[in-house]
C-alpha positions as CSV (number, residue, x, y, z in Angstrom):
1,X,-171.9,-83.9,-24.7
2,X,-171.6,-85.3,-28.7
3,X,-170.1,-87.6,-30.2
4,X,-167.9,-87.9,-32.9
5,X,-166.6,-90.2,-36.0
6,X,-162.8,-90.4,-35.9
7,X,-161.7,-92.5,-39.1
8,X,-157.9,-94.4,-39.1
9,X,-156.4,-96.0,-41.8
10,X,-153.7,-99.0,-41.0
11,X,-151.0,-99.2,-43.8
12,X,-149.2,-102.6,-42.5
13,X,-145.6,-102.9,-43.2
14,X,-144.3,-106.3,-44.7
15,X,-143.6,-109.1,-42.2
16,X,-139.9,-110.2,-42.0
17,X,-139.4,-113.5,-43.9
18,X,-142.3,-112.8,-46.1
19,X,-144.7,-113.9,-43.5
20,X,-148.4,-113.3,-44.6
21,X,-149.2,-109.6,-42.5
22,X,-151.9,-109.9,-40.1
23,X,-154.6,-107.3,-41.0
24,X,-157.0,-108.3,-38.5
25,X,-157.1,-109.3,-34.6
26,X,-159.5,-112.3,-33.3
27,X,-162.1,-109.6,-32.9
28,X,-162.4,-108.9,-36.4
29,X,-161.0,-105.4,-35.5
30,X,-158.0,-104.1,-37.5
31,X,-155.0,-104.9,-35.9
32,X,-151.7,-103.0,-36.2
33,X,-148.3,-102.7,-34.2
34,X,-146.3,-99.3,-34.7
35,X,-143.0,-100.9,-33.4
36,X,-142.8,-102.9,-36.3
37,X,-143.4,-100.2,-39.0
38,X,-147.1,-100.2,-39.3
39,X,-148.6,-96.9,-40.1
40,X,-151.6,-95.5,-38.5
41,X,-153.3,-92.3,-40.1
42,X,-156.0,-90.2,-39.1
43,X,-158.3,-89.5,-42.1
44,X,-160.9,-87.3,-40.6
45,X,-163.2,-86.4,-37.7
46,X,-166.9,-87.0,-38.4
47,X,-170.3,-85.5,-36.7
48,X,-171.9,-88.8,-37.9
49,X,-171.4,-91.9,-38.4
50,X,-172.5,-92.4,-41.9
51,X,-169.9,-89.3,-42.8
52,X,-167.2,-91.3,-41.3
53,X,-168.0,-94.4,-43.7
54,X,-168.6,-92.2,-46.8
55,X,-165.5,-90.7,-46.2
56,X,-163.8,-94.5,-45.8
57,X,-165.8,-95.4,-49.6
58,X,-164.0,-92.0,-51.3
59,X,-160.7,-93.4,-49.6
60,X,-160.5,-97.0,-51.0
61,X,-160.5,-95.4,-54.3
62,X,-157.0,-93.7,-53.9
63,X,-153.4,-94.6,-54.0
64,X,-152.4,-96.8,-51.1
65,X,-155.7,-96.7,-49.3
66,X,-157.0,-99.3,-51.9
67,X,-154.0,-101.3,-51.7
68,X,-155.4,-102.5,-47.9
69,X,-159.0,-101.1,-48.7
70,X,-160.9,-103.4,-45.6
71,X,-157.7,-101.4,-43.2
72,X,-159.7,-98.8,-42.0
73,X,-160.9,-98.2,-38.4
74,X,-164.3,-95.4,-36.8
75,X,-163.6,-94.7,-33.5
76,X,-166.8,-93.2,-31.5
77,X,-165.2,-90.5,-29.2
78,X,-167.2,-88.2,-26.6
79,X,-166.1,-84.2,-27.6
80,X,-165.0,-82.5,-24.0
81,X,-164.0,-85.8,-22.3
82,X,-160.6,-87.2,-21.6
83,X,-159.5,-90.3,-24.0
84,X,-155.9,-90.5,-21.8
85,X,-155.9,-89.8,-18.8
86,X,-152.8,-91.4,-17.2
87,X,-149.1,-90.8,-17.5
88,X,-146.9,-92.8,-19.9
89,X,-143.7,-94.2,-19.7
90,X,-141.5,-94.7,-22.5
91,X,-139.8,-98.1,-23.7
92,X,-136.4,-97.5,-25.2
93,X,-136.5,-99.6,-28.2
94,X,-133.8,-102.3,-28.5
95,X,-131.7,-101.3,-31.5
């Protein structure tokens, strides 16, 4: 099997009240929360490592991306093996 480089960017939407945004979780990990508006994009699949974190340098250098340039997340995953493999149930949001 081989791994892959799977690059995210979090763009965080503003906190209600003005409240500094929480880029981070205690694990130093970027931290996000789609319910509340953040965005998460998918920049790229890498076959290394080190092109997954060139490809994060070329992105802090463009619109938005440099606006939260220390927002970006490489997730190892393993090509031909299952990343979900339970149901889901969905939450009806509370408009």
């Amino acid at each position: 099997m081989s791994d892959v480089f799977v690059v995210w960017h979090v763009r965080h939407a503003a906190s209600p009240g003005g409240r500094p945004v929480a880029h981070r979780g205690p694990d130093g990990a970027p931290d996000w929360d789609e319910q509340q508006g953040d965005d998460l994009k998918m920049l790229g699949v890498y076959t290394t490592e080190q092109g997954a974190r060139e490809r994060i340098e070329r992105a802090r250098r463009s619109p938005g991306f440099r606006d939260e340039p220390d927002c970006f997340l490489v997730d190892c995953c393993t090509l031909d093996e299952d990343q979900w493999s339970d149901g889901f149930i969905s939450v009806p949001r509370g408009d």
